[in-house]
N, C-alpha and C positions, 0 to 999 in steps of 0.2 A: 437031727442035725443036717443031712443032706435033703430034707426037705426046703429049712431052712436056705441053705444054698443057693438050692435052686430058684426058689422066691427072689432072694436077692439079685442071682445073674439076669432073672428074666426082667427084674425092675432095671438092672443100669442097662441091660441093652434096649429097651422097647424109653425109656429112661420119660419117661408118662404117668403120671395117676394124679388124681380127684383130688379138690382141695374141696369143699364146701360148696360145692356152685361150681367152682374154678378147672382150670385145666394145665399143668402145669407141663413145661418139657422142655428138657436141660439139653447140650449138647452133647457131642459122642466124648469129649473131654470133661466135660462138669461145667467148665468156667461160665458158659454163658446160661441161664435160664430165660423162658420167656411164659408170662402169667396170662391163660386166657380166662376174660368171664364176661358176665352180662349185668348189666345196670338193673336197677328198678323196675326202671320201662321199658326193657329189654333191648338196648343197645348194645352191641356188642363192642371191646375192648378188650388189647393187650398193654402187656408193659415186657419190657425190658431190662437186665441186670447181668455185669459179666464181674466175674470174682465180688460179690456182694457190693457191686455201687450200682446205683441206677444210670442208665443209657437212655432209655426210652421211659416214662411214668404214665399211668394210667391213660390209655388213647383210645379214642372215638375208631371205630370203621365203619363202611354202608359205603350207598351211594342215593343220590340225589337223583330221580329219576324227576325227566320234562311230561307234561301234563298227562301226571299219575298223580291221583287222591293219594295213591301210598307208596312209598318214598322206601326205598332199604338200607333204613337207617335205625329203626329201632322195632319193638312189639315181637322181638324175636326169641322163642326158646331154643335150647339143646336138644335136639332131637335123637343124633349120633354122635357119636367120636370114633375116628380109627386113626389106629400108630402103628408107626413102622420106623424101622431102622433099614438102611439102605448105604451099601459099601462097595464102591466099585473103582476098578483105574481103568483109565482110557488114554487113550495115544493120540493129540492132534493132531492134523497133517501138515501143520507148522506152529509154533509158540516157541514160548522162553523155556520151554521146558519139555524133554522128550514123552514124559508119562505123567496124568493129573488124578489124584485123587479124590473121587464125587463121595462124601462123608457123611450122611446127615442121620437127624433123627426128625420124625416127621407128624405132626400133627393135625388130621384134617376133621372140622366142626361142621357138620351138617347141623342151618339154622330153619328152624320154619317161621314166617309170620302169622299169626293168630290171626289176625285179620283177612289176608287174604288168603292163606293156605300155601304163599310163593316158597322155595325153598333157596337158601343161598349156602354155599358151601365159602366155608375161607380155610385154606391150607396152608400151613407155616413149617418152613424145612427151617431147623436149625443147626448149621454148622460151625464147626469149632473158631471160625475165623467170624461167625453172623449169620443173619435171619434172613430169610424170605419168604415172605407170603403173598399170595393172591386171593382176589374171587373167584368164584366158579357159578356158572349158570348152568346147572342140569337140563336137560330136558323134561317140560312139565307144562300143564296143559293154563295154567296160568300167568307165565311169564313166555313166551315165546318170542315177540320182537317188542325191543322198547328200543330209547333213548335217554343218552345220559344227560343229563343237567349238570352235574358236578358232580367227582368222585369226593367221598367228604373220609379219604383217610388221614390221619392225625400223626403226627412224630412231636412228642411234648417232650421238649428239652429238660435235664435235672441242672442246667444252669444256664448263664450268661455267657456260653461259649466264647473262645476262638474261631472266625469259621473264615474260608479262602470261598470265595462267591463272585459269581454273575451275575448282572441283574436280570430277571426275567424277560426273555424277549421270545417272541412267535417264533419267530425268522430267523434270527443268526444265534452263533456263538462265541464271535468272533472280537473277544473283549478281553483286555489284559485282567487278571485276577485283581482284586480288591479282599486287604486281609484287614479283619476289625473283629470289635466284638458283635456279636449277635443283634444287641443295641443300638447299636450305631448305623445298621444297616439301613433303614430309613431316612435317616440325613444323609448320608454318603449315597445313595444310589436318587438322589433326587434334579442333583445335575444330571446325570445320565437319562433320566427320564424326559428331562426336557430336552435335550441335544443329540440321546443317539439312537435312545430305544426305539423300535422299527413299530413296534405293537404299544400305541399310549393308552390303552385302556389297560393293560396292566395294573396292577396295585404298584405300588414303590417298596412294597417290603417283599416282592417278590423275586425269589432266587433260581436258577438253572439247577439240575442236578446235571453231574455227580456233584454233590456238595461235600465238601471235606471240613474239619472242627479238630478241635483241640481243646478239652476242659481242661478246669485249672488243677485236674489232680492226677493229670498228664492220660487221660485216654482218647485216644484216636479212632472218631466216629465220622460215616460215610455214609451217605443216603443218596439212592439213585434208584435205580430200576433194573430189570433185565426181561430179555425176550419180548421185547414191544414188539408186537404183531398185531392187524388189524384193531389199533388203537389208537390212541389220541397221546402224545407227548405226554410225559407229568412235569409240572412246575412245582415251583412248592412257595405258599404266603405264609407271611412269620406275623401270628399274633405276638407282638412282640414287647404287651404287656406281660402277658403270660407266657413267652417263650414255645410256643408251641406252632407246629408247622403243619399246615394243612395243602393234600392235594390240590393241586389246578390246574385242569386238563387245557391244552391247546384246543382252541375252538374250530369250529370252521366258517366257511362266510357266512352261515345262516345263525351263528352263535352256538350253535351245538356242540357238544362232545364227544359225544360217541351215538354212533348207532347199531346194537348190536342184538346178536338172534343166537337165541339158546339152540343146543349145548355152544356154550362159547365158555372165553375164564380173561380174565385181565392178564396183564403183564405181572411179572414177579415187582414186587418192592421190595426194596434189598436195606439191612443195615448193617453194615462192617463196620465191627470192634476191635480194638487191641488196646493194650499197652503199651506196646512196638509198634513205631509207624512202618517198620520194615516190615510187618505180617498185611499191610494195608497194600504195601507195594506186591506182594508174593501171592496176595489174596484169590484163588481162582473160581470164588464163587459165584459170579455173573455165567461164566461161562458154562459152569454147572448147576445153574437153571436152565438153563437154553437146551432145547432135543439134542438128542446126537446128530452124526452129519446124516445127511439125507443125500448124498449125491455119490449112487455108487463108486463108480470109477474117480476116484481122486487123480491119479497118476500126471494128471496135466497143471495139476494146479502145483506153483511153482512160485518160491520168494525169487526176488528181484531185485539188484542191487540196478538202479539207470540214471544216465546224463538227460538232460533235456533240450528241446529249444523254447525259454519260459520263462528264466529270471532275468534274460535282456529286454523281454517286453512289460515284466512286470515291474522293473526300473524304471523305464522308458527309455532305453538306450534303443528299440526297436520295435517295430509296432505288427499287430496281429494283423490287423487290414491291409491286404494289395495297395487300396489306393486310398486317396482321399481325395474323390471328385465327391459331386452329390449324392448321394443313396443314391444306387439300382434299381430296389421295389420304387424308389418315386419317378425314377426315370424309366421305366420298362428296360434295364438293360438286361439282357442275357448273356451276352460275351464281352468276356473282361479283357479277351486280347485287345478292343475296342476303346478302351478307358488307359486312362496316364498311371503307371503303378507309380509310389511315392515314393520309391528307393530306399524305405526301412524296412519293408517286408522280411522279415528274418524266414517264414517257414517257405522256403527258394532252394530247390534241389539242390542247388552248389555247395552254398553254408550248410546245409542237412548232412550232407553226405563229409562235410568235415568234423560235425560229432559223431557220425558213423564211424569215420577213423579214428580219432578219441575213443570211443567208447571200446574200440579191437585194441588197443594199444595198450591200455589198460584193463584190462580184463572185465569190462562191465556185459551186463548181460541185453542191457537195450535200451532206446532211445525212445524220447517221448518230444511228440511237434504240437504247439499248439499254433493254430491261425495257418494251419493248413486248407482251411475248407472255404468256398463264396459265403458272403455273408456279414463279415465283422466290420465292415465299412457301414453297413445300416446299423448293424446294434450299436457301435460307436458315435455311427454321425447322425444319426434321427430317431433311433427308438430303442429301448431296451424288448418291446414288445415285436421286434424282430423275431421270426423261426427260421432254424436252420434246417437244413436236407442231410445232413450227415453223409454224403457221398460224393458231390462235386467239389475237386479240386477247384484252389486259384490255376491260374495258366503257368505259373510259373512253381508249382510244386509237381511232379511227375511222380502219381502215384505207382506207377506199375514198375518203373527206371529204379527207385528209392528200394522197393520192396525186394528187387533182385538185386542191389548192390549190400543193400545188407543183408540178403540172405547168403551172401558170397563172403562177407566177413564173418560170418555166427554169430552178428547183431539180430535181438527181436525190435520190433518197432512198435510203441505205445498208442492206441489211439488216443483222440482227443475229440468230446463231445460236449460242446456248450449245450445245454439247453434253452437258454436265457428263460427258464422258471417255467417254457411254455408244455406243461406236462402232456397232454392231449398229443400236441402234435410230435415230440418224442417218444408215444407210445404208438402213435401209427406207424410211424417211419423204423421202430426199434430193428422188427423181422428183417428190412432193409439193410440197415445199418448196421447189424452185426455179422450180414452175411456177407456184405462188402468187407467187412473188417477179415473174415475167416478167407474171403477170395483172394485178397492182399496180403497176408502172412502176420495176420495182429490177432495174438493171443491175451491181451488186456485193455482196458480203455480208461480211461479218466473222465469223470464226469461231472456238468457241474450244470449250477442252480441259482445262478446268479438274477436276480432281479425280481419283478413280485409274478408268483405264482399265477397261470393262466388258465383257464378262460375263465373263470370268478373270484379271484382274488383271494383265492385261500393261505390261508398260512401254510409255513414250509413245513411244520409240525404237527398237524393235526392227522386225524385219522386215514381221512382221502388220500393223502400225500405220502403218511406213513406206507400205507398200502401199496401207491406207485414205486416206492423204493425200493418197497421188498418184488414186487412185480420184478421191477429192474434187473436184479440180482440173478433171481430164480430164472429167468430168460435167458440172460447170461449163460448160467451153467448149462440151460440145453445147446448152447452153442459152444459149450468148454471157453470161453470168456471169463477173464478174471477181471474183476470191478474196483476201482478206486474212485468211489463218489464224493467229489468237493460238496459244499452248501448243502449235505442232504443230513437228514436225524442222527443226533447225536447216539454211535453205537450203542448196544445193549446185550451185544453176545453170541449176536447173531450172526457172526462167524465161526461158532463150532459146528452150526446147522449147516452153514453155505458156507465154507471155504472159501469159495472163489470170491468172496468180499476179503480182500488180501489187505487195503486202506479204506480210508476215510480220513478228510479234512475235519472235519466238524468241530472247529476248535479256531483259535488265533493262532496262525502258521509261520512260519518265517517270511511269507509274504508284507507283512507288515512291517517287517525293520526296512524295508521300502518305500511306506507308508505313514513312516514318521517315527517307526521304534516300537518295541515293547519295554519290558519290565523288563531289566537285568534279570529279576528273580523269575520270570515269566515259567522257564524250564525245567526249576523246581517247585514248582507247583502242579504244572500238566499230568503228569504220571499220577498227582493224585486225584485226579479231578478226571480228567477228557478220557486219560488211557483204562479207568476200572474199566467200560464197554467194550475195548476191542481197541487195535495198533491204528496211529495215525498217521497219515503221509502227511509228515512237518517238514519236508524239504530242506534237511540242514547242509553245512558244507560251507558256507560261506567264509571265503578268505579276503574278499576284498571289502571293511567294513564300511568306507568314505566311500557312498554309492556316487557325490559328485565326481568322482576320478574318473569314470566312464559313461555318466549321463548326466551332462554339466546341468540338464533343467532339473534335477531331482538334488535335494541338498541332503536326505535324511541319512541315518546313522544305524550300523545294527549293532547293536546292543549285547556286544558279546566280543570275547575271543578267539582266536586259532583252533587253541585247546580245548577253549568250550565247545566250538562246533565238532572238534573231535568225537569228543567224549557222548554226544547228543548219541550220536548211531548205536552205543551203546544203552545208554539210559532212558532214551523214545524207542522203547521195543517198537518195533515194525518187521512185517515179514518184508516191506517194499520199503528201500531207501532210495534217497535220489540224492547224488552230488550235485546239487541247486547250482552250485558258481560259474561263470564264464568258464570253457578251457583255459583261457590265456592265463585268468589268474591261479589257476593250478598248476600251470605252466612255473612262474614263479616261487611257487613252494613244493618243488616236487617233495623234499624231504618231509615236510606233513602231512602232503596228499596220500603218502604209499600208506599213512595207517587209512586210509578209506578204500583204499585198494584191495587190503589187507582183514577189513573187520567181517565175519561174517554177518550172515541174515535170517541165519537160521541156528536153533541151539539147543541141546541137549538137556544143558542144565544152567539156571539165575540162582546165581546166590546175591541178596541185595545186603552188603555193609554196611552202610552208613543211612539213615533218612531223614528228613526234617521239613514238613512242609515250608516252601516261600525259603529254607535255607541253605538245605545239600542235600542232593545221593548221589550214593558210590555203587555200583553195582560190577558185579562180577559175573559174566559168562562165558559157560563152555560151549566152542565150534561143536552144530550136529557131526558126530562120525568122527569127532578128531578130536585128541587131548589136550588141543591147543583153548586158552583162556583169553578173554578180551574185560579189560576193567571200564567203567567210563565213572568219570565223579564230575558232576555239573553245580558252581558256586552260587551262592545268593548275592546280596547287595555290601556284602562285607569279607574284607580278608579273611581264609580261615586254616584252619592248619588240619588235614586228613590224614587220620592214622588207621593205617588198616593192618591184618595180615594173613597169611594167605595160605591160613588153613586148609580152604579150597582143595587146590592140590593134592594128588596123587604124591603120596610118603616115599613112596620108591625110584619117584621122576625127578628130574633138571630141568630147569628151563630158562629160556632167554629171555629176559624182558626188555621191552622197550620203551620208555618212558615219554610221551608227547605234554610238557607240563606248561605253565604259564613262565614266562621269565621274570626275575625278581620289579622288573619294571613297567612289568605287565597293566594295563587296564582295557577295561572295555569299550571307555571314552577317549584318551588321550594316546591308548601305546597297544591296540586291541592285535598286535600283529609280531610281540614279542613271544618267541617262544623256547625252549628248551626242550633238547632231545638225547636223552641218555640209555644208556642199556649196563644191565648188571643181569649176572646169573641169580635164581633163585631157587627155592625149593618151599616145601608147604609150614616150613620153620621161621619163615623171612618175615618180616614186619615192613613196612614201608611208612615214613611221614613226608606228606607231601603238602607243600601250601598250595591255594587255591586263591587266585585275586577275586575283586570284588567283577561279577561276569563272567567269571573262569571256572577253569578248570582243569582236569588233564584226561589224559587214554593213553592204555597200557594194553602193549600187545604180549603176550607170553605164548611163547613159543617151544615144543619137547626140543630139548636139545639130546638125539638118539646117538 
C-alpha cells in the first residue's frame, strides 16, 4: 500500500507520463493539460485543455529555415523526455505585488531529424494560470548558424472566438482595440490596411499579440510571448477558414527573420487560460518566464510618480522647437542665440522651473522636459531623418541652472531622448548621453522611436532592433539609468531581468485623446492586452477634456472622465505615473487632484474585483509598507452599476475612505468633468455599489484610521 503511495505522489508531482507515442503534462492544479506527440511524418504537435474543454487542438510546430533542403518542421522522432516540477517565490523590486509565485510543471522533448541528424529541443512549462513553450538549439555540429524563413508555430482555435485585436503592423501599436469575432477579422481590418498599417505587405488577417478572446462557453484565452531576446517580433495570421493562428515573425529589410547561432532557444509563447478573466489580470506568468534580475545592486532603481513639460506641445498649445526659421543642418547654423526663437518654446528655464515648483508643492518625485535639446526645428520643418546629439541645449534652456534648482527642491529631472528611429547614431552617442545625463543629476530617461528606422529601413520589430533595445536597457543599468522607452517593442517580461525598464509606451497612450480620441472602452481593454508584458507609461491625469480651451487650433476631445482618469493610476499598474495635465488645470480641481497626490506606485498587494474585457475593472491595491488600500474601477461604453466588497481588509482595522465617483450627470462627451466626492468609514465587512457612466468611473482611497 505505501508503495502504492508513493507511485502516486511521484505521478502528481513530476504530473508526466506516456500515452502511446504521446506526452502528456497537466499543471501543478490538474486543471490545465497539455498533449505532446508526433504525426506520421514526424512533425511535431501539441494541444491544449483546461477543466476538460479544449483551448488549443491539435497544433503544428518547427520552423522554416531560408535556403535549407531541410526545414525543422517535420521527419522528427523522440529521442528524450525530461520532467520537472519547479516551485519557487521571488520578490520584485517593484510590481503589483510584494512576493510572486514561479509554479510549474515542465516538460522538455529532445527531437532528432532522421534526415539530417539536427537535434531540436521544445520545452513546455505549464502553470496553473497557462503554458509556455519554446525552441531550443543545442549545440551540435549540424546546425550551428542558420536563418529563419518563418517560425511555422500554430495556436488552432476550438472556436469562432471573441477576440479584442490589432491589426498586424511592423512598426507601431498604436491603434484603438477592435472587438469581433475571429471571423470577421478580415473584413474589419481591411480599411486599416489600406489607410494606416505602416507595413502593407502584411496579410489582413493578421493580429499583434498580446491577443486577448473570449469563447462562447465563457473562457478567457491570451496569446503573446515572453522574454523576446535576440529575436524577431511574433505576429500571428488567422487561417480563418480553419480558425487557426500561425506565427509571423517581423522581418527585416532583407525579408529575413531571424538569424541565429546555436546554443541559442526562441522566446517563450505563452497561452493564458481561465474562467476568470480576473486570473488573466493577476496572471504573473510572462514574468516568470523571463531570468531573474541580473543587476546586482538594485537599490537605485526607484518607482516614480512625475509632472512633465509634454501634453502642452502634444496639444499644440506649445512647441518642442526654439524656432521656426529654416532647418540649421540646411543652413550650417551652429548658434541658435543667432536665429528668431518662435515664442512657444515651452522647454525655457523660466516655465521649467515653474513645474519644478509644482512638482515640490505637491509632493511629486520629478520632472520630465521634452524639446529641451537643438534639433526639433529639422525633424519638424525638413526631415524626420534628422539625428540628435543628445547633449546640446537650446540657448534658452540652462542645463546646469535647472539641475541645481531642482536639486534644491528634492525634485529629480527626467531626461528626454528622441531618437527620430535613427538607431546607429543613438548607439554611438549613448556612452555620451548617459554620462551627461549622470553629470547633470538625471537618474531616468524617456526614449523614443518615432519615424522609420535608420540606416536601412528596418522594422521597429524585427530582430536587429529588438536587440538595439535590449542594448539600450542593459547600458542604462551600467550607468544605474532607469528606461522608459516610447515606439520600442511591445514588453515581454523583460523587466524582471532588468528593472530599470520601469515603462514603456508601446501601446495607444493618452497622447491620442489629442489626436482625435480613442475608444471610451480603450482602458478596459489595455490591461488585457499591452500590460500582460510589463507596465506602461499611459500618461493619465487629464482634467481638462475640451483640448480647444487651451489650444484653439486643436479641436479633439478626450474620451473620458475626471474619475476615469482617476482611477487609471490604479488599474494601468505602472511603477512610473505621470500627472499628463497642465498645472493650471489641477489648479482648478484641487479636490480631485489630492487623490493623485495620494495614490501610490508601488504595492504590496492587487486584488483584482471585478473584469470584463472592452467593459470593466475594479482593482484593489495595498500601499508597499503601509496598510493603506487604493480601489480604481475604469467603465466601458455603457452605464454600469459596481458592486464590490471589501474583504480585502484587515478584520481588526478601520478605515477611511474616500470616494472620487462620476456624478449622476456625468459623461465622457457632454459633462466629462462632473464629479462626486464622498467619504464613509469602513471595514473589511462593508459592501460598496457604485455606478459607473458610460467613460467613467471612480478611485477610492482608504486610509487606517489608528
Amino acid at each position: 500500500m505505501k508503495m502504492k503511495s508513493l507511485i502516486l505522489t511521484l505521478a502528481i508531482l513530476v504530473s508526466v507520463f506516456s500515452l502511446v507515442g504521446a506526452q502528456e503534462l497537466k499543471s501543478p492544479n490538474g486543471a490545465l493539460t497539455m498533449l505532446f506527440s508526433i504525426k506520421n511524418d514526424g512533425t511535431p504537435t501539441y494541444q491544449l485543455s483546461y477543466k476538460n474543454k479544449a483551448v488549443i487542438k491539435s497544433s503544428n510546430l518547427g520552423l522554416e529555415l531560408k535556403d535549407d533542403k531541410k526545414s525543422l518542421v517535420d521527419d522528427f522522432t523522440i529521442s528524450n523526455t525530461e520532467t520537472a516540477t519547479f516551485d519557487e517565490t521571488w520578490q520584485p523590486v517593484w510590481g503589483e505585488v510584494k512576493a510572486i509565485r514561479n509554479h510549474y510543471n515542465e516538460l522538455a522533448v529532445t527531437l532528432t531529424q532522421n534526415e539530417t541528424d539536427r537535434v531540436l529541443i521544445i520545452r513546455f512549462r505549464l502553470f496553473n494560470d497557462g503554458l509556455g513553450f519554446r525552441y531550443e538549439f543545442p549545440s551540435q555540429k549540424n546546425l550551428i548558424y542558420f536563418v529563419i524563413k518563418e517560425e511555422k508555430t500554430q495556436f488552432a482555435m476550438a472556436g469562432n472566438h471573441t477576440a479584442f485585436w490589432i491589426p498586424g503592423d511592423y512598426d507601431t501599436q498604436e491603434y484603438d482595440y477592435t472587438e469581433s469575432k475571429l471571423s470577421e477579422i478580415r473584413g474589419l481590418s481591411e480599411k486599416a490596411y489600406t489607410e494606416n498599417v505602416s507595413q502593407k505587405s502584411f496579410s489582413s488577417t493578421g493580429v499583434q499579440t498580446s491577443l486577448m478572446m473570449k469563447t462562447n462557453d465563457g473562457l478567457y484565452i491570451n496569446l503573446h510571448e515572453a522574454a523576446l531576446i535576440n529575436y524577431s517580433c511574433m505576429h500571428l495570421n488567422l487561417d480563418d477558414e480553419h480558425m487557426i493562428f500561425e506565427s509571423w515573425l517581423t522581418p527585416d529589410a532583407n525579408g529575413d527573420k531571424g538569424y541565429i547561432q546555436a546554443p541559442s532557444h526562441s522566446p517563450w509563447r505563452t497561452i493564458m487560460v481561465s474562467d476568470d478573466a480576473k486570473d488573466i489580470l493577476a496572471s504573473k506568468m510572462t514574468l516568470n518566464l523571463n531570468d531573474p534580475c541580473k543587476i546586482n545592486d538594485t537599490s537605485w532603481i526607484k518607482p516614480v510618480k512625475y509632472i512633465g513639460v509634454w501634453w502642452e506641445m502634444i496639444t499644440g498649445k506649445s512647441s518642442w522647437a526654439y524656432t521656426n526659421d529654416i532647418p540649421s543642418v540646411q543652413l550650417g547654423v551652429t548658434d541658435f542665440t543667432k536665429v528668431k526663437p518662435n515664442g512657444t518654446h515651452a522647454a525655457n528655464t523660466t516655465h521649467v522651473k515653474k513645474y519644478i515648483d509644482f512638482a515640490e508643492k505637491h509632493g511629486f518625485d520629478a520632472v520630465l522636459v521634452e524639446g529641451w535639446n537643438e534639433g526639433w526645428e529639422d525633424w519638424f520643418g525638413y526631415s524626420k531623418d534628422y539625428v540628435f546629439d543628445f547633449v546640446t541645449p537650446y540657448p534658452d534652456f540652462d542645463v546646469k541652472g535647472i539641475h541645481a534648482y531642482a536639486k534644491s527642491k528634492g525634485i529629480k529631472m527626467i531626461m528626454h531622448h528622441e531618437t527620430s528611429g535613427s538607431i546607429r547614431n543613438y548607439e554611438r552617442h549613448i556612452d555620451k548621453a548617459y554620462q551627461f545625463m549622470k553629470d547633470n543629476g538625471y537618474d531616468a530617461v524617456k526614449s523614443g522611436y518615432v519615424g522609420n528606422i535608420l540606416p536601412r529601413g528596418e522594422n521597429h520589430y524585427n530582430q536587429w532592433i529588438v536587440n538595439h533595445y535590449q542594448y539600450a536597457i542593459e547600458k542604462a543599468a551600467d550607468y544605474k539609468i532607469m528606461v522608459n522607452a516610447h515606439e520600442a517593442i511591445r514588453p515581454t517580461g523583460i523587466c524582471r531581468t532588468y528593472p530599470n525598464l520601469i515603462g514603456n509606451e508601446s501601446a495607444r497612450g493618452t497622447e491620442y485623446q489629442a489626436f482625435g480620441g480613442s475608444k471610451p472602452n480603450h482602458v478596459t481593454v489595455l490591461p488585457f492586452t499591452r500590460l500582460i508584458g510589463g507596465p506602461m507609461d499611459y500618461t493619465p491625469g487629464i482634467f481638462e477634456m475640451d483640448i480647444s480651451k487651451f489650444s484653439p487650433n486643436n479641436d479633439s476631445h478626450v474620451n473620458s472622465t475626471i474619475a476615469n482618469q482617476l482611477a487609471l493610476y490604479v488599474t494601468m499598474y505602472s511603477p512610473l505615473q505621470m500627472a499628463a495635465d497642465l498645472p493650471e488645470h489641477y489648479e482648478q480641481f484641487m479636490d480631485a487632484f489630492q487623490f493623485i497626490k495620494d495614490v501610490a506606485i508601488d504595492w504590496d498587494e492587487s486584488v483584482y474585483l471585478e473584469a470584463e474585457p472592452g467593459d470593466y475593472i475594479t482593482v484593489a491595491r495595498k500601499e508597499k509598507g503601509s496598510n493603506n488600500w487604493f480601489i480604481g474601477n475604469v467603465n466601458g461604453n455603457e452605464t454600469r452599476a459596481s458592486n464590490i466588497t471589501f474583504g480585502f481588509l484587515d478584520k481588526d482595522k478601520k478605515y477611511m475612505a474616500t470616494i472620487y465617483a462620476d456624478a449622476k450627470e456625468a459623461h465622457y462627451k457632454t459633462n466629462p468633468q462632473a464629479y462626486t466626492i464622498t467619504t464613509k468609514k469602513v471595514t473589511s465587512k462593508s459592501k460598496l455599489s457604485q455606478v459607473s457612466v458610460a467613460g467613467g468611473g471612480y478611485a477610492i482611497s482608504i486610509i487606517e484610521v489608528k
